[in-house]
N, CA, C and O atoms as a Tripos MOL2 file, in Angstrom:
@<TRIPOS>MOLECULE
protein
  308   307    77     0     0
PROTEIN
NO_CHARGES

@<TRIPOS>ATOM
      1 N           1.7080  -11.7600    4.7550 N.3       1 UNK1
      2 CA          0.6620  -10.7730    4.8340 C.3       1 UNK1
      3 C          -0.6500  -11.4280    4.4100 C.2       1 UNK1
      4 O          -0.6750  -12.1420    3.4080 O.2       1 UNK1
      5 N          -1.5330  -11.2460    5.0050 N.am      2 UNK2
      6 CA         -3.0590  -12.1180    4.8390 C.3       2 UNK2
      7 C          -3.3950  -11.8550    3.8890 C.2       2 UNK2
      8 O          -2.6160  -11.0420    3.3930 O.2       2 UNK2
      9 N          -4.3560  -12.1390    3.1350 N.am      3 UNK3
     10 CA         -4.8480  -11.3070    2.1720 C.3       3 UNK3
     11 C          -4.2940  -10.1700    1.2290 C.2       3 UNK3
     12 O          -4.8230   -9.1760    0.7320 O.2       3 UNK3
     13 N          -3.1620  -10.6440    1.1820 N.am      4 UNK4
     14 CA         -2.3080   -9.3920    0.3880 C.3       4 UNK4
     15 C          -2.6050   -9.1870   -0.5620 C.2       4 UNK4
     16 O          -3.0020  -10.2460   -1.0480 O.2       4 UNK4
     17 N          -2.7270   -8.0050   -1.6020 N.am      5 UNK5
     18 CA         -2.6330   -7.8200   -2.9330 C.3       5 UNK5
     19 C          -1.7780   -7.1200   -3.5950 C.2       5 UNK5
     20 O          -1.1910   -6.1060   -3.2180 O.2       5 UNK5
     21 N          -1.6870   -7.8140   -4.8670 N.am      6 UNK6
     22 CA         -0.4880   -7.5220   -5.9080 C.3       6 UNK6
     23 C          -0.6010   -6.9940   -7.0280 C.2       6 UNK6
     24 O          -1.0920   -7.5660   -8.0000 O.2       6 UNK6
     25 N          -0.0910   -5.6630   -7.0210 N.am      7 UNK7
     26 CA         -0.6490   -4.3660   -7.9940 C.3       7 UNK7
     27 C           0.5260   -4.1980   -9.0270 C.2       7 UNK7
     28 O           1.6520   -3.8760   -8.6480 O.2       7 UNK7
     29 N           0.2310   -4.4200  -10.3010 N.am      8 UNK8
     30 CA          1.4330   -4.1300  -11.5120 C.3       8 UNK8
     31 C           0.9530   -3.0600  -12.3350 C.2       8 UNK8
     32 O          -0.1420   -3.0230  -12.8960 O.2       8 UNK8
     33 N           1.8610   -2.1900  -12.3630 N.am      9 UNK9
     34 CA          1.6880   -0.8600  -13.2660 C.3       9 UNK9
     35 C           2.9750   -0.5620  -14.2510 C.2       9 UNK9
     36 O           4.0650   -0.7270  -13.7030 O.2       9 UNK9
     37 N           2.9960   -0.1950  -15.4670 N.am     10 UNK10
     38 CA          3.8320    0.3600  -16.4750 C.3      10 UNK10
     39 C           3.8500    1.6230  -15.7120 C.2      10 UNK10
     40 O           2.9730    2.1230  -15.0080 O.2      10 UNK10
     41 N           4.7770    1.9410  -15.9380 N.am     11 UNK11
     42 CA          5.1580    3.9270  -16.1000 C.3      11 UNK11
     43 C           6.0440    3.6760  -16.8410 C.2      11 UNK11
     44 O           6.3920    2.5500  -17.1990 O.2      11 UNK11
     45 N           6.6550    5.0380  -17.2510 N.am     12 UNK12
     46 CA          8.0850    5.4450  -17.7640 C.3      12 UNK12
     47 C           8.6010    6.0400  -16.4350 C.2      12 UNK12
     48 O           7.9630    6.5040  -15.4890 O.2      12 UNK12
     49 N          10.0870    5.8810  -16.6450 N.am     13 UNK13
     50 CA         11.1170    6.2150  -15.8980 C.3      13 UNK13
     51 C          10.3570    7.4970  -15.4430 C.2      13 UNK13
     52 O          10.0130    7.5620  -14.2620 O.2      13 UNK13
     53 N          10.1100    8.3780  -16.1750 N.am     14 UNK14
     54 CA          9.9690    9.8070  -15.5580 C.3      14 UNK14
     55 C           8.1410   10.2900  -14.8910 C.2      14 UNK14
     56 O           7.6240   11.3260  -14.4730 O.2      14 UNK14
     57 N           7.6580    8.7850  -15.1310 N.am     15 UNK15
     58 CA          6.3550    8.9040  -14.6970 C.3      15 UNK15
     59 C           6.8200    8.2950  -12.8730 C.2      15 UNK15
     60 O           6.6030    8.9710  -11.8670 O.2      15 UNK15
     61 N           7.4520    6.9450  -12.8760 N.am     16 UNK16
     62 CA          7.8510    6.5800  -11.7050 C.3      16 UNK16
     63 C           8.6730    7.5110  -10.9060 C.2      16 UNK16
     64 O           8.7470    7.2710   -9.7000 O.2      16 UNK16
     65 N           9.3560    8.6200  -11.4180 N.am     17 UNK17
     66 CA         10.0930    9.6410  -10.5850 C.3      17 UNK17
     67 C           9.1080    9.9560   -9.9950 C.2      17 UNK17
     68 O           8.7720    9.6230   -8.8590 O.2      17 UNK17
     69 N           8.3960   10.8510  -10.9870 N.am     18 UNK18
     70 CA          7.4260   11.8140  -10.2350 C.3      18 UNK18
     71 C           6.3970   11.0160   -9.2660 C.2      18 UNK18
     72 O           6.1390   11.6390   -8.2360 O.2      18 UNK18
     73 N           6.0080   10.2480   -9.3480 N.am     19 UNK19
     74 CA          5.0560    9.4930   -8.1660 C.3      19 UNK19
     75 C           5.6890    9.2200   -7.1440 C.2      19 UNK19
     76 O           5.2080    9.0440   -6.0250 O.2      19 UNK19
     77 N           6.7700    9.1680   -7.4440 N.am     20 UNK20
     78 CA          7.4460    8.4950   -6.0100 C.3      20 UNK20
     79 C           8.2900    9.5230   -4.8610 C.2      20 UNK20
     80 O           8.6540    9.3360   -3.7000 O.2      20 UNK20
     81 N           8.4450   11.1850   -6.2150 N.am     21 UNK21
     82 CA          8.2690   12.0390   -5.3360 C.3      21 UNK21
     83 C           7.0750   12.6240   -4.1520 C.2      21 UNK21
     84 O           7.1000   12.9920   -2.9780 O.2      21 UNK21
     85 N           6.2050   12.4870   -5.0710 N.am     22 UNK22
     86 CA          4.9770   12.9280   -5.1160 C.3      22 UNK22
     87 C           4.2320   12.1020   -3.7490 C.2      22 UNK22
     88 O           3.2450   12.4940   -3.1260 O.2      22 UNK22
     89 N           5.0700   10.7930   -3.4960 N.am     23 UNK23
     90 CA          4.7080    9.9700   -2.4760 C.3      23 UNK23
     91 C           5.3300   10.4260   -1.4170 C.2      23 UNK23
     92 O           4.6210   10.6660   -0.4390 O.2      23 UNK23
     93 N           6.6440   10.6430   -1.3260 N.am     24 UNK24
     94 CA          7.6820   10.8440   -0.0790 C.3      24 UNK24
     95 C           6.8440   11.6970    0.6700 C.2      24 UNK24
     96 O           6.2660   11.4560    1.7290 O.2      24 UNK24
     97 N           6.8530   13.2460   -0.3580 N.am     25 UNK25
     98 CA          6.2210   14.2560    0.1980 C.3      25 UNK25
     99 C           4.7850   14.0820    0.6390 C.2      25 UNK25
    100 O           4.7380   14.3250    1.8450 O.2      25 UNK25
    101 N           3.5390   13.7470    0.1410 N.am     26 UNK26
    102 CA          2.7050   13.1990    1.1540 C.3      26 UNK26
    103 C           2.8820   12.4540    2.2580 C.2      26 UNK26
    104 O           2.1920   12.4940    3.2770 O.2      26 UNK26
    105 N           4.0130   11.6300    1.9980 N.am     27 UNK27
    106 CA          4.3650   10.6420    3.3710 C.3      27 UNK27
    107 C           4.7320   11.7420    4.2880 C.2      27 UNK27
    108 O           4.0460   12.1070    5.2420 O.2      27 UNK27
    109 N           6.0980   12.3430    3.8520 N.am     28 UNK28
    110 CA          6.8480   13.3410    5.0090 C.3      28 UNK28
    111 C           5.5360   14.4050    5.4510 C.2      28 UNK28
    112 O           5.6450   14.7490    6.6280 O.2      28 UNK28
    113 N           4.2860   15.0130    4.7270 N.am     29 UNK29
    114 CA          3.4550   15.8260    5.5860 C.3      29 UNK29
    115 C           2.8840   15.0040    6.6260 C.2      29 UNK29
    116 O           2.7860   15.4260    7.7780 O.2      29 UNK29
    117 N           2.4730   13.7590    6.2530 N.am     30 UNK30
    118 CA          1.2580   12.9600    7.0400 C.3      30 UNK30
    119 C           2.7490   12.5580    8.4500 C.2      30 UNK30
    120 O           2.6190   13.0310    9.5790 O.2      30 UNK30
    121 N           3.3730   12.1220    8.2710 N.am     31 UNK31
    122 CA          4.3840   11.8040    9.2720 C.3      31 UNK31
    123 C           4.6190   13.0150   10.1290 C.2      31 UNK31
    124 O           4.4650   12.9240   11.3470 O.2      31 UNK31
    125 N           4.9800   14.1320    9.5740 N.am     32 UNK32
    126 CA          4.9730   15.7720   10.8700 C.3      32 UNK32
    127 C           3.6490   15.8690   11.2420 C.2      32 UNK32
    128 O           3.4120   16.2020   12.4040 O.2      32 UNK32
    129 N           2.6800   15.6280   10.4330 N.am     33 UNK33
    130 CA          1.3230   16.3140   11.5120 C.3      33 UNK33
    131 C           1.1570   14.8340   12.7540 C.2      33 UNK33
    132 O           0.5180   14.8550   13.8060 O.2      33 UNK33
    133 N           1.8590   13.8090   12.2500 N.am     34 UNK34
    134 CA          1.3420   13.0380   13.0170 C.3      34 UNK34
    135 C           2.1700   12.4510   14.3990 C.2      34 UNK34
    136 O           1.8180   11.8110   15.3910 O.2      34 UNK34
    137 N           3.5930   13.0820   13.8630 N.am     35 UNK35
    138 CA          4.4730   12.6860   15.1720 C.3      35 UNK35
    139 C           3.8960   13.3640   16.4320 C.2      35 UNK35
    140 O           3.5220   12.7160   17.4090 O.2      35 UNK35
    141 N           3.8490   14.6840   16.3500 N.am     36 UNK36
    142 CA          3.3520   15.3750   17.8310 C.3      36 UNK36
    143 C           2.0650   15.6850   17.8370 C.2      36 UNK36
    144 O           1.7130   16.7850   18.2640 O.2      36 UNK36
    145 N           0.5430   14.1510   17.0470 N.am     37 UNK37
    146 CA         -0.2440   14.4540   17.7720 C.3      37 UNK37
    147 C          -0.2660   13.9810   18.9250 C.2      37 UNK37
    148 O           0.5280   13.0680   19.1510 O.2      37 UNK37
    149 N          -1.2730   14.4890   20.1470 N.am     38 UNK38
    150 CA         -1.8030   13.6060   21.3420 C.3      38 UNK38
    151 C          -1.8120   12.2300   21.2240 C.2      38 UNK38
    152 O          -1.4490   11.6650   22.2560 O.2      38 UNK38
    153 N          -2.1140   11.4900   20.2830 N.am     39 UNK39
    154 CA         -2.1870   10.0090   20.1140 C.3      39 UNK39
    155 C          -0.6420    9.4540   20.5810 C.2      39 UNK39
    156 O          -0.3510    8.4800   21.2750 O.2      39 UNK39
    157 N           0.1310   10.3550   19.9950 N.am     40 UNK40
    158 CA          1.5510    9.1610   19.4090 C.3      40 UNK40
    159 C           2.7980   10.2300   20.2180 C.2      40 UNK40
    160 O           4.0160   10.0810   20.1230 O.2      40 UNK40
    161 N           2.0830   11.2890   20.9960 N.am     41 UNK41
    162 CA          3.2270   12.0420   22.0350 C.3      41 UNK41
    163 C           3.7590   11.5960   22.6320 C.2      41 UNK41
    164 O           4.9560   11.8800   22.5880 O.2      41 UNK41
    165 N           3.2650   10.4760   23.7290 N.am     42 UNK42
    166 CA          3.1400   10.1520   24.9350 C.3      42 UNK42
    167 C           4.6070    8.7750   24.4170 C.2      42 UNK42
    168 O           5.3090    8.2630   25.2890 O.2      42 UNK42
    169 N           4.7310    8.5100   23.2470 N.am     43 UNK43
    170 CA          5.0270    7.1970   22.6750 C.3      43 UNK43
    171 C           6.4930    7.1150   22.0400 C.2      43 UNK43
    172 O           6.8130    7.5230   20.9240 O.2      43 UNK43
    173 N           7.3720    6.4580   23.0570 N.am     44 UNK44
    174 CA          8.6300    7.2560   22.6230 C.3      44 UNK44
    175 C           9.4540    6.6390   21.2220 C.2      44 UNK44
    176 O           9.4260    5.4950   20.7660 O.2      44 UNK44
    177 N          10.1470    7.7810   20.7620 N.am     45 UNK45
    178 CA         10.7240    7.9870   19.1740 C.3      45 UNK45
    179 C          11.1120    6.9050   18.8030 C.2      45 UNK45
    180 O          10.8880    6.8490   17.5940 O.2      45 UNK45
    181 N          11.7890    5.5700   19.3080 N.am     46 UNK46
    182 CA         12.4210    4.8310   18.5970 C.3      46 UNK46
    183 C          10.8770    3.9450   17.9340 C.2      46 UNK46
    184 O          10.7120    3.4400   16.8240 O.2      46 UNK46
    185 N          10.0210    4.0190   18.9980 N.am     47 UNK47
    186 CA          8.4530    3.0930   18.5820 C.3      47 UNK47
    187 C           7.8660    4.3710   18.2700 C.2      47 UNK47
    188 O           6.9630    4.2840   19.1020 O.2      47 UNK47
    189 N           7.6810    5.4070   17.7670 N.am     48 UNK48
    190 CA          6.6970    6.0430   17.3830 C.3      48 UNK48
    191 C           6.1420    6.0140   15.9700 C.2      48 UNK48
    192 O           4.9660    6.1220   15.6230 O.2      48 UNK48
    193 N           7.2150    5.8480   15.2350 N.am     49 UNK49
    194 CA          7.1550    5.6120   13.6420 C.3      49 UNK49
    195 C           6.1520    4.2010   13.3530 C.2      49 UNK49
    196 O           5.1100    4.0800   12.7090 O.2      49 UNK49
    197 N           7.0020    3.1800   14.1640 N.am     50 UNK50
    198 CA          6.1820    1.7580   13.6950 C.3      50 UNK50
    199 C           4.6400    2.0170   14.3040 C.2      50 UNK50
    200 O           3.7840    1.2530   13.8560 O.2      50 UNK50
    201 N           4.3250    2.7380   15.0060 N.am     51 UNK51
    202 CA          3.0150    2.7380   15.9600 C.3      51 UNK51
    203 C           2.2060    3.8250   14.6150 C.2      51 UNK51
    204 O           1.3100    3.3940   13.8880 O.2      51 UNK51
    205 N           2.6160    4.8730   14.5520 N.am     52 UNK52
    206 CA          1.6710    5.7690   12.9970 C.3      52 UNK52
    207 C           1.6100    4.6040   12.0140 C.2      52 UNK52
    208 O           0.5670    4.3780   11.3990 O.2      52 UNK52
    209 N           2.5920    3.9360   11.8690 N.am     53 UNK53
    210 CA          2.0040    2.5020   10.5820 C.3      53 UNK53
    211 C           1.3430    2.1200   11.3420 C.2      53 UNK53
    212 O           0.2710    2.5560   10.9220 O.2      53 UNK53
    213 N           1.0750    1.4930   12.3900 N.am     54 UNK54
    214 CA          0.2930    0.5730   12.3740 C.3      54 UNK54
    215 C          -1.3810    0.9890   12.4400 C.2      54 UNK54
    216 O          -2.3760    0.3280   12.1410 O.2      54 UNK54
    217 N          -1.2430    2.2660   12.9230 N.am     55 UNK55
    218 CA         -2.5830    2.9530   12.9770 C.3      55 UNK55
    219 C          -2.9230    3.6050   11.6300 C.2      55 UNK55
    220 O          -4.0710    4.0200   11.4660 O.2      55 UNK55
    221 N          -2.1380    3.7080   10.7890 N.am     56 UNK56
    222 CA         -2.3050    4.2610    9.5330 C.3      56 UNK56
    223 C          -2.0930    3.7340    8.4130 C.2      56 UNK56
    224 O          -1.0830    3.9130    7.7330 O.2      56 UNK56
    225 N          -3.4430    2.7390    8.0150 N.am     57 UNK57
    226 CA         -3.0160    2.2250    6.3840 C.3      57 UNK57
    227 C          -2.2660    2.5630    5.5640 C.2      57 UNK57
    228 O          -1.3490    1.8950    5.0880 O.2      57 UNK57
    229 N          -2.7720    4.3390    5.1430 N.am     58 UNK58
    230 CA         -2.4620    4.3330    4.2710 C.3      58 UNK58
    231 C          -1.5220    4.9660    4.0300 C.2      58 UNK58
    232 O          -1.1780    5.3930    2.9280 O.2      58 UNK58
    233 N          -0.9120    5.1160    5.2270 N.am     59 UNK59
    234 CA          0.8350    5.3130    5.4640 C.3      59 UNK59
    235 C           1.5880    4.1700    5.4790 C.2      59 UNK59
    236 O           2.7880    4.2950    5.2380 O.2      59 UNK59
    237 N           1.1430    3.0760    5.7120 N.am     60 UNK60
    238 CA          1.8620    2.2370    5.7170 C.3      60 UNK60
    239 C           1.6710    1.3260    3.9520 C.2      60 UNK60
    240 O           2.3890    0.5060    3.3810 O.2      60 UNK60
    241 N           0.7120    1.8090    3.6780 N.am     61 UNK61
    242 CA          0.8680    1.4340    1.9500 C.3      61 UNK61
    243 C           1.8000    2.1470    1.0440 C.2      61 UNK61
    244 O           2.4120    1.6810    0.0820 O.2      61 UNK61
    245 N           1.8070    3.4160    1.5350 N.am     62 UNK62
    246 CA          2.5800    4.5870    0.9320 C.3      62 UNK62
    247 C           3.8420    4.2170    0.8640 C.2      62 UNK62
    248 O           4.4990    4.4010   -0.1600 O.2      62 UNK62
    249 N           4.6300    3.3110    2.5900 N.am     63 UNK63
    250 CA          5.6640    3.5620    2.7610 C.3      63 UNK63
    251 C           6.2360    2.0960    1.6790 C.2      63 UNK63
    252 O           7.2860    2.3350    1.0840 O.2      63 UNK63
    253 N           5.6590    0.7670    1.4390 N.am     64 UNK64
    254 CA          5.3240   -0.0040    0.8470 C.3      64 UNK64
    255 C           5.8450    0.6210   -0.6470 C.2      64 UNK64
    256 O           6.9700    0.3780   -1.0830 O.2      64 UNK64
    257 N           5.0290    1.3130   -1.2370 N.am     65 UNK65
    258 CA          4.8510    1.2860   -2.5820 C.3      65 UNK65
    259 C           6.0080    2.4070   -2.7710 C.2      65 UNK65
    260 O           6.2410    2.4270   -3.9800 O.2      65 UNK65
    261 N           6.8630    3.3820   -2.0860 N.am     66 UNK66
    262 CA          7.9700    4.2830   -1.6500 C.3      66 UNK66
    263 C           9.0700    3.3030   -2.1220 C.2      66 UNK66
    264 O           9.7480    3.5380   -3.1220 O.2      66 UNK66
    265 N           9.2020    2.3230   -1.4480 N.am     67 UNK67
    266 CA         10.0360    0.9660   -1.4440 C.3      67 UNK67
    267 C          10.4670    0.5550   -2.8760 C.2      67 UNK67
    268 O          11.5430    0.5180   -3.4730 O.2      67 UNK67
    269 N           8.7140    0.1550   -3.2860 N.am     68 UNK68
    270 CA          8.8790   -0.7950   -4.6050 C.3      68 UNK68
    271 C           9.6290    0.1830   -5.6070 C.2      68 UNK68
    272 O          10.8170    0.1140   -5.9230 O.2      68 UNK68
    273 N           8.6830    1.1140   -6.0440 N.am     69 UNK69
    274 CA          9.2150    2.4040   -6.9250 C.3      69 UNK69
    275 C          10.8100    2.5290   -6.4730 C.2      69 UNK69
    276 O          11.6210    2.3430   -7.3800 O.2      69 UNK69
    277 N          11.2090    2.7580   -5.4600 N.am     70 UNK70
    278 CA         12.6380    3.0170   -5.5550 C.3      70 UNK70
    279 C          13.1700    1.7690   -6.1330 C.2      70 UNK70
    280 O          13.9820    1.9240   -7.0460 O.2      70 UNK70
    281 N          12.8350    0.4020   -5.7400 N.am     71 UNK71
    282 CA         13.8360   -0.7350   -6.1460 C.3      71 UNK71
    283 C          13.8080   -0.6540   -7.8030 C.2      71 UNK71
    284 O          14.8050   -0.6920   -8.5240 O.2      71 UNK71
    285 N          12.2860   -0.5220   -8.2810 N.am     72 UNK72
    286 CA         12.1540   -0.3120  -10.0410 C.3      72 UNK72
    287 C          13.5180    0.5170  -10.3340 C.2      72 UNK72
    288 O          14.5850    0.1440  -10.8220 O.2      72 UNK72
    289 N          13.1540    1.5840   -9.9290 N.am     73 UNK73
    290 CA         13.8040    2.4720  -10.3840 C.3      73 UNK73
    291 C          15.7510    2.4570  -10.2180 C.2      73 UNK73
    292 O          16.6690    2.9500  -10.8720 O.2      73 UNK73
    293 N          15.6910    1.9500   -9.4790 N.am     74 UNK74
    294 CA         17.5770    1.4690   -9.2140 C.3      74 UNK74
    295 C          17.5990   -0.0030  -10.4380 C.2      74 UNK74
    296 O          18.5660   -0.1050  -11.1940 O.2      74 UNK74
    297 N          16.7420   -0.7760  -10.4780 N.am     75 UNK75
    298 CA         16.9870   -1.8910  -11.6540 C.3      75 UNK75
    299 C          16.6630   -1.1040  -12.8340 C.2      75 UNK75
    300 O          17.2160   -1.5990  -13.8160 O.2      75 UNK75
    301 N          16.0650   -0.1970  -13.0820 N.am     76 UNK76
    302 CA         16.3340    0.4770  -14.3730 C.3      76 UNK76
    303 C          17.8780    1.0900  -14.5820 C.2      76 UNK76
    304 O          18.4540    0.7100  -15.6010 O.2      76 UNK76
    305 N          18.2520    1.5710  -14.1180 N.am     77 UNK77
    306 CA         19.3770    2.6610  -14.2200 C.3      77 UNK77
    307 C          20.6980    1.6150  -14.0410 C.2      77 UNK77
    308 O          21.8450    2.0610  -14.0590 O.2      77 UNK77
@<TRIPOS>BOND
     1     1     2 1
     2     2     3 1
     3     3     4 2
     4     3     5 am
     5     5     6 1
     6     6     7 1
     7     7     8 2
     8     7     9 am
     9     9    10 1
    10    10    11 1
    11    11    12 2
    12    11    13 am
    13    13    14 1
    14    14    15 1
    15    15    16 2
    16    15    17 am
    17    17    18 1
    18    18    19 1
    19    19    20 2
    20    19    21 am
    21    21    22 1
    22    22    23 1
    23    23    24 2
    24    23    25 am
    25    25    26 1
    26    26    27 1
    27    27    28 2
    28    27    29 am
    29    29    30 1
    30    30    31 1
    31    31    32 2
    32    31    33 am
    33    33    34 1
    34    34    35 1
    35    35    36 2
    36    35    37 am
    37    37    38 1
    38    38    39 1
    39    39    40 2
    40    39    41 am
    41    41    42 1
    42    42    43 1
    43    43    44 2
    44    43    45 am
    45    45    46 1
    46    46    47 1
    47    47    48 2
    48    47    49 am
    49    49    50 1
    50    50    51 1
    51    51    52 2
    52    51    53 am
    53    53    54 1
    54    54    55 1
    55    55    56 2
    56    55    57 am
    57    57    58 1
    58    58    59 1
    59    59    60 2
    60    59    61 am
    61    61    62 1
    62    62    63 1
    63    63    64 2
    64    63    65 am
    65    65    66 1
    66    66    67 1
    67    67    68 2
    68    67    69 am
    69    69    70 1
    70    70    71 1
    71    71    72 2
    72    71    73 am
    73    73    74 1
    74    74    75 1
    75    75    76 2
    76    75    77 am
    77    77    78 1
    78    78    79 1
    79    79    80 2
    80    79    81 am
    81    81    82 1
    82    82    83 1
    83    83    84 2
    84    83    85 am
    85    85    86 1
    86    86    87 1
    87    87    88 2
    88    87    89 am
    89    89    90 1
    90    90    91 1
    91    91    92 2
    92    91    93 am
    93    93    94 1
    94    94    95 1
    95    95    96 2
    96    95    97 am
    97    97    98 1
    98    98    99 1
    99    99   100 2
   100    99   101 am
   101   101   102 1
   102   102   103 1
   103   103   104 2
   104   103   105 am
   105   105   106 1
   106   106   107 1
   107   107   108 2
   108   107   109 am
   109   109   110 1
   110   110   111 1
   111   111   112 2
   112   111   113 am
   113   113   114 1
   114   114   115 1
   115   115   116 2
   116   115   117 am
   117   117   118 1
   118   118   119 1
   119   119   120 2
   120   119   121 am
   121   121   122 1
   122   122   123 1
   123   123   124 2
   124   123   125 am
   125   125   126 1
   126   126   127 1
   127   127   128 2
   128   127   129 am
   129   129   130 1
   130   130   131 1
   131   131   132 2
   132   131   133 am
   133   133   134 1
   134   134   135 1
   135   135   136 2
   136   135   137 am
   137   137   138 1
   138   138   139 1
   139   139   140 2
   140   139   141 am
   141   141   142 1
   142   142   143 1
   143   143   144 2
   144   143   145 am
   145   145   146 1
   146   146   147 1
   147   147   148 2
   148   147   149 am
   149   149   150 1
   150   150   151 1
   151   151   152 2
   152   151   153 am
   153   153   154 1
   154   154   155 1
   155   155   156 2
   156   155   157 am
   157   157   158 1
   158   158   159 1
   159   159   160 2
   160   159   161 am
   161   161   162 1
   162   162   163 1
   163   163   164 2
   164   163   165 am
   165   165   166 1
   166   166   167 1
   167   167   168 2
   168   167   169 am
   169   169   170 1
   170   170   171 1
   171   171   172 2
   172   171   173 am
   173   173   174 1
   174   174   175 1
   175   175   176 2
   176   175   177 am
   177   177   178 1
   178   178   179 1
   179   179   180 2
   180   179   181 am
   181   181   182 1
   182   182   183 1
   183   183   184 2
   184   183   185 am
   185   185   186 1
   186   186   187 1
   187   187   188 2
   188   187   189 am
   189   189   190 1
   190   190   191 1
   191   191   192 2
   192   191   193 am
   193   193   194 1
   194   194   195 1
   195   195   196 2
   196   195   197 am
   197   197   198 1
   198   198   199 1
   199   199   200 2
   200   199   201 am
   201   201   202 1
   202   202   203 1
   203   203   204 2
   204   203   205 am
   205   205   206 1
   206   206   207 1
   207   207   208 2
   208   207   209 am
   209   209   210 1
   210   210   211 1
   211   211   212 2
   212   211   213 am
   213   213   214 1
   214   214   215 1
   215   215   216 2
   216   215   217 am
   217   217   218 1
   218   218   219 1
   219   219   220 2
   220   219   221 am
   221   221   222 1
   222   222   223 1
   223   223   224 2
   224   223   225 am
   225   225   226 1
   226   226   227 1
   227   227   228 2
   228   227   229 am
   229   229   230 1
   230   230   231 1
   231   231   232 2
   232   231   233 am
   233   233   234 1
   234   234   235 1
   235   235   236 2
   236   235   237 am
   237   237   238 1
   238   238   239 1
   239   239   240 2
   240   239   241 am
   241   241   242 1
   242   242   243 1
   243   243   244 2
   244   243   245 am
   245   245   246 1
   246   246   247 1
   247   247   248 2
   248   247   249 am
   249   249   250 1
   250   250   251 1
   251   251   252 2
   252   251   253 am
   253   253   254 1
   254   254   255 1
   255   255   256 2
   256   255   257 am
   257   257   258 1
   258   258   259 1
   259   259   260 2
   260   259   261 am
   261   261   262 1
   262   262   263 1
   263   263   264 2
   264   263   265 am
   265   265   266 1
   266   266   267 1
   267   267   268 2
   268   267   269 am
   269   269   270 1
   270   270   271 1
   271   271   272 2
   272   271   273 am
   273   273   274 1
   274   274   275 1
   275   275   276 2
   276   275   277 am
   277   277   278 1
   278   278   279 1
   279   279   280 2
   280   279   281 am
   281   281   282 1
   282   282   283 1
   283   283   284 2
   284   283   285 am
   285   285   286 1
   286   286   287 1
   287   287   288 2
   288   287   289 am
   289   289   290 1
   290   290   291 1
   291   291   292 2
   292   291   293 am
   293   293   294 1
   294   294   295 1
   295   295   296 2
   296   295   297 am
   297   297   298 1
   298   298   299 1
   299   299   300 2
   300   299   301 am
   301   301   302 1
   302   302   303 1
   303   303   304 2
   304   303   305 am
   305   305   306 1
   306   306   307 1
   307   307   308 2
@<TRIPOS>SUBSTRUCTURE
     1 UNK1         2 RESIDUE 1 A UNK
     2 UNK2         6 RESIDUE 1 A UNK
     3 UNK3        10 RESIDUE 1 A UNK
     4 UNK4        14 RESIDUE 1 A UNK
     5 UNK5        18 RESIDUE 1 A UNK
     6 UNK6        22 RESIDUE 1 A UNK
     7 UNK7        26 RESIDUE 1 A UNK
     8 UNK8        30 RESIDUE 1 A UNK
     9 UNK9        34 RESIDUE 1 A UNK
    10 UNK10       38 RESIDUE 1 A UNK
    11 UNK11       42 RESIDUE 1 A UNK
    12 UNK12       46 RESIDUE 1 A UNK
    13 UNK13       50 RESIDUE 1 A UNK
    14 UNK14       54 RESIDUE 1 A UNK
    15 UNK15       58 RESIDUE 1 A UNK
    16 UNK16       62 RESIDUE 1 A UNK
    17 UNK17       66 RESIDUE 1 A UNK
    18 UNK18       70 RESIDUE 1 A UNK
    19 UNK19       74 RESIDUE 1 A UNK
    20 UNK20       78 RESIDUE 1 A UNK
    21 UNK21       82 RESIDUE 1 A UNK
    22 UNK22       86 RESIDUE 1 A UNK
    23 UNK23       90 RESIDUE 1 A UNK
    24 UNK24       94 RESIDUE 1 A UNK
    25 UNK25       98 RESIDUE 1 A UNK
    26 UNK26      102 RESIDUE 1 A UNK
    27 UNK27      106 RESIDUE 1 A UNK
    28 UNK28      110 RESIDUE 1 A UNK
    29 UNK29      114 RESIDUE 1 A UNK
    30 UNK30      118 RESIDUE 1 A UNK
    31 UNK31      122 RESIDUE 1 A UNK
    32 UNK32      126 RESIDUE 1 A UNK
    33 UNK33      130 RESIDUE 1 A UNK
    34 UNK34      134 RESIDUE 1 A UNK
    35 UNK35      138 RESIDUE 1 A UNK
    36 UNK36      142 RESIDUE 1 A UNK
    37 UNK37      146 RESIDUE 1 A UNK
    38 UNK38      150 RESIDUE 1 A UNK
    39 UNK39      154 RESIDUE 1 A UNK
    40 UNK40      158 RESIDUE 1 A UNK
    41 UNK41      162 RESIDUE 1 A UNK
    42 UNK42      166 RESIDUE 1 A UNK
    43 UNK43      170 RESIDUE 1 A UNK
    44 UNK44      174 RESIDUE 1 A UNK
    45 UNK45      178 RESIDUE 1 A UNK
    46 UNK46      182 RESIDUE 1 A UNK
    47 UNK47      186 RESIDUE 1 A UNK
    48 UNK48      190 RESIDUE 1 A UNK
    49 UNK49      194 RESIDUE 1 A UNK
    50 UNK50      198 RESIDUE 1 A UNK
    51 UNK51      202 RESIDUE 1 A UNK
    52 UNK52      206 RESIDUE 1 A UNK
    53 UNK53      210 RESIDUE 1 A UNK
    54 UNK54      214 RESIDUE 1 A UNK
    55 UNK55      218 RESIDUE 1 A UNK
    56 UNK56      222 RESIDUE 1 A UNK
    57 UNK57      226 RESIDUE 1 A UNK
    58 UNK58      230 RESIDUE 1 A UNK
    59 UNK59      234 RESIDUE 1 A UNK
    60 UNK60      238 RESIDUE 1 A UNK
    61 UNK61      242 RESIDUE 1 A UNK
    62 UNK62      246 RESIDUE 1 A UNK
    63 UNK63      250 RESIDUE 1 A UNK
    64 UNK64      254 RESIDUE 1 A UNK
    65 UNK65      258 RESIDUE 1 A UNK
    66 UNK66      262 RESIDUE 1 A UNK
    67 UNK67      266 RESIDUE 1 A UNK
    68 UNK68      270 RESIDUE 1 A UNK
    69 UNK69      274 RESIDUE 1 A UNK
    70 UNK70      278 RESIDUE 1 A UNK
    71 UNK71      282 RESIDUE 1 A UNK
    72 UNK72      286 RESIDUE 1 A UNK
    73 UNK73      290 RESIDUE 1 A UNK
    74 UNK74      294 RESIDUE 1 A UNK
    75 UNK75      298 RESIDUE 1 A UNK
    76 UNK76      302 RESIDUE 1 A UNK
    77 UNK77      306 RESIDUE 1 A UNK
């Protein structure tokens, strides 16, 4: 990744829950309003997902940082 950057944060266990709920569910709204707009209709299901990342940062950071938080959170437990 070009220019990537690398973000370190403390939480507690129950601070990383809640964000990472708190993420899904913004992800899962931004993902329904965005499957059946006009943009990404026409664009069939198995490529429609990778095509909203690629047009959408900050869905595709979301889905990123969704990731990390879950892996934390399974090496905690």
């Amino acid at each position: 990744m070009e220019n990537a950057m690398k973000i370190e944060a403390e939480l507690t266990p129950g601070q990383a829950q809640a964000l990472l709920a708190n993420l899904r569910e913004q992800y899962r709204i931004s993902l329904n309003e965005l499957w059946y707009d006009d943009q990404y209709r026409l664009i069939p299901d198995g490529m429609r997902h990778g095509s909203i990342l690629a047009n959408c940062p900050v869905m595709a950071a979301q889905k990123r940082l969704i990731g990390a938080l879950s892996l934390s959170l399974k090496a905690v437990k």
